[in-house]
mmCIF entry with sequence, helices, sheets and N, C-alpha, C, O atoms, coordinates in Angstrom:
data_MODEL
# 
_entry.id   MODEL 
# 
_entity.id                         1 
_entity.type                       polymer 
_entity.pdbx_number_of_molecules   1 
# 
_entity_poly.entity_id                      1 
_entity_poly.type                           'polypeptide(L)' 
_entity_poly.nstd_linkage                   no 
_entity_poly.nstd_monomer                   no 
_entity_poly.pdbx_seq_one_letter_code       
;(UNK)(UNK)(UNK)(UNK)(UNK)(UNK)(UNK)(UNK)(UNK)(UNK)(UNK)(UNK)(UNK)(UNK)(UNK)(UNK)
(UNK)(UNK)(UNK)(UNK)(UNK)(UNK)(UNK)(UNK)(UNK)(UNK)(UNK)(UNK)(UNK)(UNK)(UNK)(UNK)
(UNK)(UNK)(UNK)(UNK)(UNK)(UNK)(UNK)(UNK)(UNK)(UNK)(UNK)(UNK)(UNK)(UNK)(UNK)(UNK)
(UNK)(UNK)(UNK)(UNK)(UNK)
;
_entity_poly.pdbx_seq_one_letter_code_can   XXXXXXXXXXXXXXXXXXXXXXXXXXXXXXXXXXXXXXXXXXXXXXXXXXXXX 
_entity_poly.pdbx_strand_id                 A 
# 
loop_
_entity_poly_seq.entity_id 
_entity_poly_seq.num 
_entity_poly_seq.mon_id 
_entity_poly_seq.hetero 
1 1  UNK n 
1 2  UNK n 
1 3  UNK n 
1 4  UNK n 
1 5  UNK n 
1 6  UNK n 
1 7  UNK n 
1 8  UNK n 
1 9  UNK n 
1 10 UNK n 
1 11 UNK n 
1 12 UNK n 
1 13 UNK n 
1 14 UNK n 
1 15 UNK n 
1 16 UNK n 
1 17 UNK n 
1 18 UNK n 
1 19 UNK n 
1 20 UNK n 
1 21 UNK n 
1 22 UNK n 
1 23 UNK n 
1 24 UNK n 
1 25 UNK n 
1 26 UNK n 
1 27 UNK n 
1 28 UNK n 
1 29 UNK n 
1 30 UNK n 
1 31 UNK n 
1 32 UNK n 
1 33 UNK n 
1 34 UNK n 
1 35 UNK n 
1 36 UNK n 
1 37 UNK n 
1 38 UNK n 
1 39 UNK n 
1 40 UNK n 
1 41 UNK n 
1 42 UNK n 
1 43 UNK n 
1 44 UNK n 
1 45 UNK n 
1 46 UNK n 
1 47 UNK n 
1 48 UNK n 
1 49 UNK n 
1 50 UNK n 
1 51 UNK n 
1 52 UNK n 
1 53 UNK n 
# 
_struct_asym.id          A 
_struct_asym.entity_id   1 
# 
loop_
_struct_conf.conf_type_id 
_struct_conf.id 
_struct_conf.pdbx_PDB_helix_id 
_struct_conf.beg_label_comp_id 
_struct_conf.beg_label_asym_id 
_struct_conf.beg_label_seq_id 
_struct_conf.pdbx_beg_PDB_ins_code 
_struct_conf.end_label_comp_id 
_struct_conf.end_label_asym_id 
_struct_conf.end_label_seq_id 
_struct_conf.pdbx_end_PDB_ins_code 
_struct_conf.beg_auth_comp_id 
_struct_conf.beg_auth_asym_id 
_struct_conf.beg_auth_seq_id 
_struct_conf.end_auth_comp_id 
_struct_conf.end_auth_asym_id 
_struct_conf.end_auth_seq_id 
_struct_conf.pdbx_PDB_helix_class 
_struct_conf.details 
_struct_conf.pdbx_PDB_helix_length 
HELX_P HELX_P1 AA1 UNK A 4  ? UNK A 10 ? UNK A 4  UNK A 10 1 ? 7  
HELX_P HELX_P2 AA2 UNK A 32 ? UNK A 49 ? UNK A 32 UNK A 49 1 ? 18 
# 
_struct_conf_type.id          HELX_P 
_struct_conf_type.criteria    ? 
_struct_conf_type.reference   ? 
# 
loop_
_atom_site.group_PDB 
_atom_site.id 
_atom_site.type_symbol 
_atom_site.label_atom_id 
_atom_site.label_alt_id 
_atom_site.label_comp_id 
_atom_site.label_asym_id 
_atom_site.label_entity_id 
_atom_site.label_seq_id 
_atom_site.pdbx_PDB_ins_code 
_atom_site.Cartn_x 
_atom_site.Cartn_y 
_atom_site.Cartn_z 
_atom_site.occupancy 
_atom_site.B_iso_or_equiv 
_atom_site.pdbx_formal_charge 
_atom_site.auth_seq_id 
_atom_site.auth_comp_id 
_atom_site.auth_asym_id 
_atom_site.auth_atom_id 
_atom_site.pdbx_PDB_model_num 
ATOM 1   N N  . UNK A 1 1  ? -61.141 -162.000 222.657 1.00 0.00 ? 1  UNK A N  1 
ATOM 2   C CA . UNK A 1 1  ? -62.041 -162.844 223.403 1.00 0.00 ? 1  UNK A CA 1 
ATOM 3   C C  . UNK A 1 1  ? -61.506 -164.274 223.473 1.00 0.00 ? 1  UNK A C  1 
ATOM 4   O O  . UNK A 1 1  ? -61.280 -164.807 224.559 1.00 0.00 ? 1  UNK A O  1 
ATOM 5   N N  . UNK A 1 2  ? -61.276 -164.975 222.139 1.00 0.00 ? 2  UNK A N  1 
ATOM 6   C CA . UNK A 1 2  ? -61.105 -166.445 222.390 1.00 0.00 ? 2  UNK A CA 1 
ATOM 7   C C  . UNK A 1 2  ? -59.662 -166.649 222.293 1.00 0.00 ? 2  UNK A C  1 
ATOM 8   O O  . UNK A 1 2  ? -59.045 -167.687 222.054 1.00 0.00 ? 2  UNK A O  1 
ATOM 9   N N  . UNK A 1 3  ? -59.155 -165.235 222.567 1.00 0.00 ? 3  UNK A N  1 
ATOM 10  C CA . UNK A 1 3  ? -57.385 -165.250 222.478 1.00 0.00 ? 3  UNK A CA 1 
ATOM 11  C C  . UNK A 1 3  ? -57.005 -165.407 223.962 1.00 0.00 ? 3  UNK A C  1 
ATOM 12  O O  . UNK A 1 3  ? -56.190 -166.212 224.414 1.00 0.00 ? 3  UNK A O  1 
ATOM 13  N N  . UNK A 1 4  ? -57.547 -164.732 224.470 1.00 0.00 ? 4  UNK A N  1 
ATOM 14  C CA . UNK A 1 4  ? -57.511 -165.232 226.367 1.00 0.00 ? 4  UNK A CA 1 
ATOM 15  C C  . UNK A 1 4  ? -57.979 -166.402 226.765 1.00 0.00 ? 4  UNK A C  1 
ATOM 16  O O  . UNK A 1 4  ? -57.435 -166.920 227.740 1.00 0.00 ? 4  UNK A O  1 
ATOM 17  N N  . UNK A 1 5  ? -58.784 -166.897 226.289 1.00 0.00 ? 5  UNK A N  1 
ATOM 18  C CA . UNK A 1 5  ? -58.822 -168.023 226.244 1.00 0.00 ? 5  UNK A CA 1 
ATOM 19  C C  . UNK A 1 5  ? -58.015 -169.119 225.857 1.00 0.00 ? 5  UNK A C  1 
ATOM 20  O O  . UNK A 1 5  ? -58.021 -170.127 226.564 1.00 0.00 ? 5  UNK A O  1 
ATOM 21  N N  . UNK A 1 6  ? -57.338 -169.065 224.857 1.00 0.00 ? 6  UNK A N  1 
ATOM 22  C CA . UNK A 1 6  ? -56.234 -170.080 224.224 1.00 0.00 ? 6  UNK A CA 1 
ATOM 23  C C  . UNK A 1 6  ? -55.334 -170.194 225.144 1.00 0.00 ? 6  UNK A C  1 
ATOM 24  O O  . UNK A 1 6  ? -54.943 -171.168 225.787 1.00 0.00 ? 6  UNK A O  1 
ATOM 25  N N  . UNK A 1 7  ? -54.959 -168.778 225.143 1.00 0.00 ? 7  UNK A N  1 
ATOM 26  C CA . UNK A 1 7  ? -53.664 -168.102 225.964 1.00 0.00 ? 7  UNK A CA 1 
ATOM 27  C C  . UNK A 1 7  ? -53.667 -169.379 227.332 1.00 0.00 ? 7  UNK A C  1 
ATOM 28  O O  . UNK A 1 7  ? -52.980 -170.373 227.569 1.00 0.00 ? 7  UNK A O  1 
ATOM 29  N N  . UNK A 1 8  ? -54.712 -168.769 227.937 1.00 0.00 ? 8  UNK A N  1 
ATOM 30  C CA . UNK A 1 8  ? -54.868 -169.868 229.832 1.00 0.00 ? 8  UNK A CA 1 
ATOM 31  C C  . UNK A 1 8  ? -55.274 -170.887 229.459 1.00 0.00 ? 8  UNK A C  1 
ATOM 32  O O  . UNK A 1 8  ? -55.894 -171.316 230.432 1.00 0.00 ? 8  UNK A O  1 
ATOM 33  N N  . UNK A 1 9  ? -55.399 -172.066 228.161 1.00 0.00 ? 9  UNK A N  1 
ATOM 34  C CA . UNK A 1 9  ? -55.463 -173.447 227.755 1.00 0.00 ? 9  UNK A CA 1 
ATOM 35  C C  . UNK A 1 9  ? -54.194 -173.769 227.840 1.00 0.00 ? 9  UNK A C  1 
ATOM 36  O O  . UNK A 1 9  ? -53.864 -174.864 228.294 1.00 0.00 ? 9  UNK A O  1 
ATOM 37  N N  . UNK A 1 10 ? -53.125 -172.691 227.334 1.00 0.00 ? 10 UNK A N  1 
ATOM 38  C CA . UNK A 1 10 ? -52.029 -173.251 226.895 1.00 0.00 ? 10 UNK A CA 1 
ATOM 39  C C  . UNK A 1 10 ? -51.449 -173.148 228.128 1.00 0.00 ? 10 UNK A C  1 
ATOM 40  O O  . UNK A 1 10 ? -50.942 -174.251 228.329 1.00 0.00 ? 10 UNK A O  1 
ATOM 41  N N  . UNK A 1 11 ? -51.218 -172.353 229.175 1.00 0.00 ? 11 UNK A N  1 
ATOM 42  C CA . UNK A 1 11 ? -50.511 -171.922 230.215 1.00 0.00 ? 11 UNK A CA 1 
ATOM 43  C C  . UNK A 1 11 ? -51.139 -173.009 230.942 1.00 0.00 ? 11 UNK A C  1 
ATOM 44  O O  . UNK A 1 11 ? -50.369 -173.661 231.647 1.00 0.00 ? 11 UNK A O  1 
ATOM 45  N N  . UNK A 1 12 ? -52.403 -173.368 230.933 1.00 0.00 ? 12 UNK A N  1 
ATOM 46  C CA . UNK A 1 12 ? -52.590 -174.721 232.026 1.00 0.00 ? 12 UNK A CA 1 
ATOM 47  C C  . UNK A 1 12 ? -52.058 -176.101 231.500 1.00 0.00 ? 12 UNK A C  1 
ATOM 48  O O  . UNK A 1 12 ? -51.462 -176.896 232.227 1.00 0.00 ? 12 UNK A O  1 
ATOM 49  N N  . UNK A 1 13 ? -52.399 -176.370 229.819 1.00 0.00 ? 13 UNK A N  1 
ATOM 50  C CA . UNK A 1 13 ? -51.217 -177.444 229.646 1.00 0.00 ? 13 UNK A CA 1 
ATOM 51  C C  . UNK A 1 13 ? -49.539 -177.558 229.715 1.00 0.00 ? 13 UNK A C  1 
ATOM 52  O O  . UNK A 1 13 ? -48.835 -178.505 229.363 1.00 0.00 ? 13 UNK A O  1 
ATOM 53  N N  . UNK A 1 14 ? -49.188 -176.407 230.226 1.00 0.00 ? 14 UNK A N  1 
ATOM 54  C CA . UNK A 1 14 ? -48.036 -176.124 230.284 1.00 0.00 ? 14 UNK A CA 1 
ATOM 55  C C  . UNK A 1 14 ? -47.154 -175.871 228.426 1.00 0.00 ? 14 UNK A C  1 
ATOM 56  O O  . UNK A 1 14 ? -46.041 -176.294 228.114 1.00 0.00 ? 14 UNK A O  1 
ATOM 57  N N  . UNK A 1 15 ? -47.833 -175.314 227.798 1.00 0.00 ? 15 UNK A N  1 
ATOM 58  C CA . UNK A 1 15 ? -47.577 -174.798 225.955 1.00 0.00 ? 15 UNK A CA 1 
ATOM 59  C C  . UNK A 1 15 ? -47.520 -173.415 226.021 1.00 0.00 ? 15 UNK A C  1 
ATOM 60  O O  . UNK A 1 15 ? -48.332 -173.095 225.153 1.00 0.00 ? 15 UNK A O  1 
ATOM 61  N N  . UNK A 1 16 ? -47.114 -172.466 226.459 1.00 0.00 ? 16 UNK A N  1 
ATOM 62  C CA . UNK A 1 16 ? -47.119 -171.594 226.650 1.00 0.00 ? 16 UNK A CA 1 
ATOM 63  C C  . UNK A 1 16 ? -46.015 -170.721 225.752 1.00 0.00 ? 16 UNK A C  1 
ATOM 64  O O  . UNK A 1 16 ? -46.213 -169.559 225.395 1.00 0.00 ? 16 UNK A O  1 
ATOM 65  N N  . UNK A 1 17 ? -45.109 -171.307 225.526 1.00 0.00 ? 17 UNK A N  1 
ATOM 66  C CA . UNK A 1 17 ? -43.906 -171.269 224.164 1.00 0.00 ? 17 UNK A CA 1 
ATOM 67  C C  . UNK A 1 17 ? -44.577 -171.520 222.612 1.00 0.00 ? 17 UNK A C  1 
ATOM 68  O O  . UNK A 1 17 ? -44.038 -171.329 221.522 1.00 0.00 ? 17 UNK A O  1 
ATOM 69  N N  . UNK A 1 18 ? -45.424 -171.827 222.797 1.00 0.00 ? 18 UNK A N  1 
ATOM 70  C CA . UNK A 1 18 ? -46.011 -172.422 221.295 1.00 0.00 ? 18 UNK A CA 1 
ATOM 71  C C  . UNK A 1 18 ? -46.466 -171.065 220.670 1.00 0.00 ? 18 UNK A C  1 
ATOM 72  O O  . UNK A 1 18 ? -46.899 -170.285 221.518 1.00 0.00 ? 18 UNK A O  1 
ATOM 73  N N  . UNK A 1 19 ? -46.469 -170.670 219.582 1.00 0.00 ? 19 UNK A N  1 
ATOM 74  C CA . UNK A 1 19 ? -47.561 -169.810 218.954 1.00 0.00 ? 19 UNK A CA 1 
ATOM 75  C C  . UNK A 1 19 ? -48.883 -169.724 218.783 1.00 0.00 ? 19 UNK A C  1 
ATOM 76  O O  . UNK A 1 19 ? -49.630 -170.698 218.879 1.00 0.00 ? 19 UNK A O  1 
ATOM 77  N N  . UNK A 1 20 ? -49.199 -168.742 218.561 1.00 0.00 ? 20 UNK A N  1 
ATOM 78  C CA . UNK A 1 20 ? -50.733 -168.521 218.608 1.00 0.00 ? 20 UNK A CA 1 
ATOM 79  C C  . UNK A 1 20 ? -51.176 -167.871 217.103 1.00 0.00 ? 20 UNK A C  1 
ATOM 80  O O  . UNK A 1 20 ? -50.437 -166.946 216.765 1.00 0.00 ? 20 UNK A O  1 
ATOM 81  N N  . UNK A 1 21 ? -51.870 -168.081 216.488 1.00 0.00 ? 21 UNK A N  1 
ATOM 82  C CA . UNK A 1 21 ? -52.196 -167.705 215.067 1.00 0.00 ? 21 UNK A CA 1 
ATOM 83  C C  . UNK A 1 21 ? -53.669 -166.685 215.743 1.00 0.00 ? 21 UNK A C  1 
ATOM 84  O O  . UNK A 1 21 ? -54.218 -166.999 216.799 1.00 0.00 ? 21 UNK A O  1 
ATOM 85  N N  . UNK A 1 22 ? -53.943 -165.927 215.214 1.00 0.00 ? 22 UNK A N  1 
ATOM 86  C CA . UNK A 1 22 ? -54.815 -164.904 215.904 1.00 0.00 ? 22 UNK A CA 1 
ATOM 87  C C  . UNK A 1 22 ? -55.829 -164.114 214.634 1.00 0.00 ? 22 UNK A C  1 
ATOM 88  O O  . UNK A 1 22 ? -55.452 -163.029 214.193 1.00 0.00 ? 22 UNK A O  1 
ATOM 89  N N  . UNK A 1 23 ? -57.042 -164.719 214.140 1.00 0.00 ? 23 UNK A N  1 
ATOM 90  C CA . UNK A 1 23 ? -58.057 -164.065 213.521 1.00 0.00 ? 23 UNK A CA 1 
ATOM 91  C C  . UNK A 1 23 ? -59.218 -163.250 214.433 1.00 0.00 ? 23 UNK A C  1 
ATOM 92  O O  . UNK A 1 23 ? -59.576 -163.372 215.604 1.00 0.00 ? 23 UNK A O  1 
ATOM 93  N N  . UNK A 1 24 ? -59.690 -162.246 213.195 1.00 0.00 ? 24 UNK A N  1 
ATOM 94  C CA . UNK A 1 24 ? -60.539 -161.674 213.709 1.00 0.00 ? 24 UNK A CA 1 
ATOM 95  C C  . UNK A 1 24 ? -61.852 -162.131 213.629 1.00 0.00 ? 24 UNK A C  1 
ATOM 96  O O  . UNK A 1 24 ? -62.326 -162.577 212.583 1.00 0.00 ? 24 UNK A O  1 
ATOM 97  N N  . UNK A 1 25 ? -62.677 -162.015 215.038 1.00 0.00 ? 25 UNK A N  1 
ATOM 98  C CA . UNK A 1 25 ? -64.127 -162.518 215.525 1.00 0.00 ? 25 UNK A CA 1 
ATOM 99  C C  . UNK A 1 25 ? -65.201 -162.096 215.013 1.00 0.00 ? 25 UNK A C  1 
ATOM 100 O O  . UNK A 1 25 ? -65.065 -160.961 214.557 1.00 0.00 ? 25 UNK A O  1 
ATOM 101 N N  . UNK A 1 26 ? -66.131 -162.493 214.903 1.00 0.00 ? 26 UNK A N  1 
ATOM 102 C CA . UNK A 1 26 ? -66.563 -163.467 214.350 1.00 0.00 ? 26 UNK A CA 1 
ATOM 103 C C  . UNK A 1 26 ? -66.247 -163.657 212.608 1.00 0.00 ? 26 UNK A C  1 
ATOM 104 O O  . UNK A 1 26 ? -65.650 -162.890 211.853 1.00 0.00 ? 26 UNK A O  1 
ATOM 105 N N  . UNK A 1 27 ? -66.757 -164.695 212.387 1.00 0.00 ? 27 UNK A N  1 
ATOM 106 C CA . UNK A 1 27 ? -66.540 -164.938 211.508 1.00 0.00 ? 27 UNK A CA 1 
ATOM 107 C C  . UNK A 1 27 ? -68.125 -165.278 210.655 1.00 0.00 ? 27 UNK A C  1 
ATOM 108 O O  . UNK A 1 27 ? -68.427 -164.962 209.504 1.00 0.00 ? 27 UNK A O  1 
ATOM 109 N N  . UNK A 1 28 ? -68.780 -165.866 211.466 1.00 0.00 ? 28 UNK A N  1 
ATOM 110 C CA . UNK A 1 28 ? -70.239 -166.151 211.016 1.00 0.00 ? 28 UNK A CA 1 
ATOM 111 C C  . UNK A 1 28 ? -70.840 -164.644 210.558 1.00 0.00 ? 28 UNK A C  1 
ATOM 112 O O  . UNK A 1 28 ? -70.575 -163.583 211.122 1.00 0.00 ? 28 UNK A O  1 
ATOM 113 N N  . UNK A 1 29 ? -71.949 -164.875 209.079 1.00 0.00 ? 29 UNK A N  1 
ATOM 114 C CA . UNK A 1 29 ? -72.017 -163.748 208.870 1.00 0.00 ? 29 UNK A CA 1 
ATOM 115 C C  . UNK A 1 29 ? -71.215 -162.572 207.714 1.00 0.00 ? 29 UNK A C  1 
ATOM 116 O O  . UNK A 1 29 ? -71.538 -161.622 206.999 1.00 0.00 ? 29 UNK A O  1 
ATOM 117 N N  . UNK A 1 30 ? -70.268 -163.178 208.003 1.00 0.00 ? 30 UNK A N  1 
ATOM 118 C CA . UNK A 1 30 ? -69.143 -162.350 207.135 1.00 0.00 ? 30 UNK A CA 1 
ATOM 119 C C  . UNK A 1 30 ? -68.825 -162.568 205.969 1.00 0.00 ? 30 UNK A C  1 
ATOM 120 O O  . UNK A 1 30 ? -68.067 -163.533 205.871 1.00 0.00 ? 30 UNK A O  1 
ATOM 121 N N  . UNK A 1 31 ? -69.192 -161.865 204.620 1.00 0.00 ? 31 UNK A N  1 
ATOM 122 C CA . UNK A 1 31 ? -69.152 -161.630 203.593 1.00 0.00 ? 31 UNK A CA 1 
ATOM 123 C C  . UNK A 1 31 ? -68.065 -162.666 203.042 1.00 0.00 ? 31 UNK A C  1 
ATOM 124 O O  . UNK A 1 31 ? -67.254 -163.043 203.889 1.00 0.00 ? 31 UNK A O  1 
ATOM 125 N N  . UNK A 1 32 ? -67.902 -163.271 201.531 1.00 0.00 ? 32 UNK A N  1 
ATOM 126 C CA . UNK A 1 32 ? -67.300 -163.944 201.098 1.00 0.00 ? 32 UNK A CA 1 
ATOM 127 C C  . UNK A 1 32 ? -65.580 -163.157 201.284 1.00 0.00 ? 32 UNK A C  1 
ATOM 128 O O  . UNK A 1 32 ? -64.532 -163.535 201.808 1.00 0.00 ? 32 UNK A O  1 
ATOM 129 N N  . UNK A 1 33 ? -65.969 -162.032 200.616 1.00 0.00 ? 33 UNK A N  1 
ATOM 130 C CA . UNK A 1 33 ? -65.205 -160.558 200.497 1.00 0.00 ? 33 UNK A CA 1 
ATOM 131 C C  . UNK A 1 33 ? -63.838 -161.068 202.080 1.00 0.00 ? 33 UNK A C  1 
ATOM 132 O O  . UNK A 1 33 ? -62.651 -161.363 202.225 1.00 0.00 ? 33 UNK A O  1 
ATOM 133 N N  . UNK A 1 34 ? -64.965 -160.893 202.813 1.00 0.00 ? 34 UNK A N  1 
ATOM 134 C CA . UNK A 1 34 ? -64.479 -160.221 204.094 1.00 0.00 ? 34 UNK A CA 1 
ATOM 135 C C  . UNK A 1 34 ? -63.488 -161.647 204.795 1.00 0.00 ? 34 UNK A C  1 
ATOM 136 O O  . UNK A 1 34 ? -62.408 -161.587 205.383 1.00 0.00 ? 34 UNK A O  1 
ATOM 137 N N  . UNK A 1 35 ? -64.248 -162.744 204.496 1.00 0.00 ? 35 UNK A N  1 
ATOM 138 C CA . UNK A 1 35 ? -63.246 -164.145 205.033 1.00 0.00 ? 35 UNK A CA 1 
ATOM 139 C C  . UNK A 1 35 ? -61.773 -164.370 204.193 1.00 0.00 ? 35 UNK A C  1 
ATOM 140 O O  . UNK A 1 35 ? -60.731 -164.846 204.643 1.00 0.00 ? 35 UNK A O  1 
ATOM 141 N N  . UNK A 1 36 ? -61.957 -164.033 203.278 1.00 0.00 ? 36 UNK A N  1 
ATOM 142 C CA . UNK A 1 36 ? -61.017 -163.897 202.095 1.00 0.00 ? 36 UNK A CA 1 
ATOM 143 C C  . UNK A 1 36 ? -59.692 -162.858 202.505 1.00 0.00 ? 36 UNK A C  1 
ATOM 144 O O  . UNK A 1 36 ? -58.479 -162.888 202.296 1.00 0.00 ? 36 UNK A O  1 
ATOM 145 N N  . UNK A 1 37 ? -60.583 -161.987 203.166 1.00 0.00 ? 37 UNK A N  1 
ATOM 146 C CA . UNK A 1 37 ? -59.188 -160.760 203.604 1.00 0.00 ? 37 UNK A CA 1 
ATOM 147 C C  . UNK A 1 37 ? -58.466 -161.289 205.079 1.00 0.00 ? 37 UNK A C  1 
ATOM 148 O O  . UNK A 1 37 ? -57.276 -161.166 205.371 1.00 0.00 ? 37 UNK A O  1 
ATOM 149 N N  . UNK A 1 38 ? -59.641 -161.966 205.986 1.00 0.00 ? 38 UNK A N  1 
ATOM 150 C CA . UNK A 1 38 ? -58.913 -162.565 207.114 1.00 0.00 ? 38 UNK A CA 1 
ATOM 151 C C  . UNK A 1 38 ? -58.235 -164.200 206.904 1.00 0.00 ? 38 UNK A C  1 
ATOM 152 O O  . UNK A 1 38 ? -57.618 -164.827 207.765 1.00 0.00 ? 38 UNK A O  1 
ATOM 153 N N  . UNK A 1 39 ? -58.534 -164.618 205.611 1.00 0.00 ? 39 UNK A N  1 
ATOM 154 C CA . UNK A 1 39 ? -57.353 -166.166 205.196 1.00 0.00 ? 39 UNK A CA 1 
ATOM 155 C C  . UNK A 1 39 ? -56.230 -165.264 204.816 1.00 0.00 ? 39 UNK A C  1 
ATOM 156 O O  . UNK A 1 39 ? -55.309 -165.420 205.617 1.00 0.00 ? 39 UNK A O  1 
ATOM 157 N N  . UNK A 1 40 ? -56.005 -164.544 204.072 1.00 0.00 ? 40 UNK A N  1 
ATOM 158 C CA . UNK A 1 40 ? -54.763 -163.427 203.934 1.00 0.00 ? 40 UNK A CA 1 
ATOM 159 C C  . UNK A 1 40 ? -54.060 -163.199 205.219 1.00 0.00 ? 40 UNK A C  1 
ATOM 160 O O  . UNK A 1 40 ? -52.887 -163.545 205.358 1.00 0.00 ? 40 UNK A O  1 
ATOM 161 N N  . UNK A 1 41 ? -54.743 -162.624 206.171 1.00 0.00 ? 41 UNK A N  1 
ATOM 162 C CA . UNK A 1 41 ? -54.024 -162.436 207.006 1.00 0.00 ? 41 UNK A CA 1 
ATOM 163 C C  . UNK A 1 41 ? -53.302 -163.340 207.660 1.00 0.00 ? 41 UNK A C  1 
ATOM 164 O O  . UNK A 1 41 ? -52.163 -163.147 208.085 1.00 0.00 ? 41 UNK A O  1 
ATOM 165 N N  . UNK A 1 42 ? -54.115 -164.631 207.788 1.00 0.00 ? 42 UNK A N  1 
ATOM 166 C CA . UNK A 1 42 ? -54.158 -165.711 209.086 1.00 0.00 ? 42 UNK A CA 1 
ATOM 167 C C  . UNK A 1 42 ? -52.369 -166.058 207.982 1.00 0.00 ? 42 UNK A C  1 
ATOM 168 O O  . UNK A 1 42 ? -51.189 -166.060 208.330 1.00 0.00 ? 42 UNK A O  1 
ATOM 169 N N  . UNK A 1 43 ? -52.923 -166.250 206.897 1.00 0.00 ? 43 UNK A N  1 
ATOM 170 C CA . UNK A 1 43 ? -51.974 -166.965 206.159 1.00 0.00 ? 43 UNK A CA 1 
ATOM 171 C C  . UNK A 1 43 ? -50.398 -166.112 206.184 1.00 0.00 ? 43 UNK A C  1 
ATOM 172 O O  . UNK A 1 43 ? -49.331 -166.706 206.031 1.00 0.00 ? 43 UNK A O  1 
ATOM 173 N N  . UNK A 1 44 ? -50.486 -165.028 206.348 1.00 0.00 ? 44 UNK A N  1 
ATOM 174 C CA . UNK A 1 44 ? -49.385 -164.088 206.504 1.00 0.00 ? 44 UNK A CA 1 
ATOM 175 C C  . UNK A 1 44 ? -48.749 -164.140 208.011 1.00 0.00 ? 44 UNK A C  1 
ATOM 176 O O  . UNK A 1 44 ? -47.587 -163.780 208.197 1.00 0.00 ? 44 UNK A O  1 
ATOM 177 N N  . UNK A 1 45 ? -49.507 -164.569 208.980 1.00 0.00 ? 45 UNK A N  1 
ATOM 178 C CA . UNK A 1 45 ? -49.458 -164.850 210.172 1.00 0.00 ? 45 UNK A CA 1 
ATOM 179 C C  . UNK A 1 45 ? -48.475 -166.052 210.306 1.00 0.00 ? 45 UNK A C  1 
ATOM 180 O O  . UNK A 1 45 ? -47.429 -166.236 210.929 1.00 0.00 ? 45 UNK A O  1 
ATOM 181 N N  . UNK A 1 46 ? -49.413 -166.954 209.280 1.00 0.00 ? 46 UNK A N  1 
ATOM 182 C CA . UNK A 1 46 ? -48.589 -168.521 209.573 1.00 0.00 ? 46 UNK A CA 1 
ATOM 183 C C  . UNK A 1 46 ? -47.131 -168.294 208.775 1.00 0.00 ? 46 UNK A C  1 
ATOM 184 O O  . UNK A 1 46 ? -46.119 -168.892 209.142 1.00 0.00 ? 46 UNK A O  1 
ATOM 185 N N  . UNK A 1 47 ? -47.134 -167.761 208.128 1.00 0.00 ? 47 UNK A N  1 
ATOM 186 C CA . UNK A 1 47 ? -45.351 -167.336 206.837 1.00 0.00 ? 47 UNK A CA 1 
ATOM 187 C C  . UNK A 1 47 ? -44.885 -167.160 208.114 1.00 0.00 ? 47 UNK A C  1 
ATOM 188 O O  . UNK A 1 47 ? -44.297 -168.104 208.641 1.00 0.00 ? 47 UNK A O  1 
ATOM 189 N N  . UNK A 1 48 ? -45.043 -166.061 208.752 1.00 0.00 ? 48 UNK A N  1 
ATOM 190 C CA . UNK A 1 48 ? -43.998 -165.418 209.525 1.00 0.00 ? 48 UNK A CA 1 
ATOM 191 C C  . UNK A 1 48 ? -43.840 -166.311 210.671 1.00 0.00 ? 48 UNK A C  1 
ATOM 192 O O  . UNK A 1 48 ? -42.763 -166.045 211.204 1.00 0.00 ? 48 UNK A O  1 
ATOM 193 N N  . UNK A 1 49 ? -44.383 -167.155 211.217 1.00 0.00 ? 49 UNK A N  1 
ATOM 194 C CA . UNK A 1 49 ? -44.056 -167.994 212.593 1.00 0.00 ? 49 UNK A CA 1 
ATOM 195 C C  . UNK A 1 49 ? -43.637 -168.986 212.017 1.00 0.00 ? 49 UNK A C  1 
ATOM 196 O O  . UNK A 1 49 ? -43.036 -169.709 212.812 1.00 0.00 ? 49 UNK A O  1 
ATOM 197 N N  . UNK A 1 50 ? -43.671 -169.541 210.590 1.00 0.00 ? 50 UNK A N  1 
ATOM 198 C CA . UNK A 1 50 ? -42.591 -170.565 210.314 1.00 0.00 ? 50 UNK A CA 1 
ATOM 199 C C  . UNK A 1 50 ? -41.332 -170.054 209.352 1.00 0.00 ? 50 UNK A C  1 
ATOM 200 O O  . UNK A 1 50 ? -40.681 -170.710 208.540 1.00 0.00 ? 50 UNK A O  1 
ATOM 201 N N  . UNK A 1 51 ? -41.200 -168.426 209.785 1.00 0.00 ? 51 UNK A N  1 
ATOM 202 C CA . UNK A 1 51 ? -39.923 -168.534 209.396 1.00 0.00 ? 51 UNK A CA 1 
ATOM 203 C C  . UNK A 1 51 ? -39.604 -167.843 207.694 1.00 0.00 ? 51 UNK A C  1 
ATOM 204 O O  . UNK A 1 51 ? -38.538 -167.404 207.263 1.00 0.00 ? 51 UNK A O  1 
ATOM 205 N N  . UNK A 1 52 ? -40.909 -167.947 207.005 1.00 0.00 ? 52 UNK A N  1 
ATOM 206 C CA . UNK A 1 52 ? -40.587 -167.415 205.872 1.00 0.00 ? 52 UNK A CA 1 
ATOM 207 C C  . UNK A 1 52 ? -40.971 -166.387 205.012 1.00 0.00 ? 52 UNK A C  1 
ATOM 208 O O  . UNK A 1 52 ? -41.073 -166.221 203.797 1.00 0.00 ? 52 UNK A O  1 
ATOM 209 N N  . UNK A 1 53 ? -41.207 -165.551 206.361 1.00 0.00 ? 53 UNK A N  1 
ATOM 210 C CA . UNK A 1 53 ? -41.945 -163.957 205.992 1.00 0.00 ? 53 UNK A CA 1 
ATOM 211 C C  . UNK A 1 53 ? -40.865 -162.912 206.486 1.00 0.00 ? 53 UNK A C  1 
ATOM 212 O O  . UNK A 1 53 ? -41.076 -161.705 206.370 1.00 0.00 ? 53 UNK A O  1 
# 
């Protein structure tokens, strides 16, 4: 949802080369548990687009 969105922010500022870090929606709601497993991810996300995953 708010990934198509980023996506045509970036393509209209002309950033379209840049990366995109990509969690799952929503977030409101969601168990301590459950935010905890998507900072893991996000954070495994960010290793690998700078290179050290």
């Amino acid at each position: 949802m708010f990934q198509r969105l980023a996506l045509g922010e970036m393509a209209a500022l002309g950033a379209t080369g840049l990366p995109l870090l990509v969690i799952q929606h929503p977030l409101g709601g969601e168990a301590p548990e459950g935010v905890s497993r998507r900072v893991e991810q996000a954070v495994e996300q960010l290793t690998a687009m700078l290179g050290r995953g």
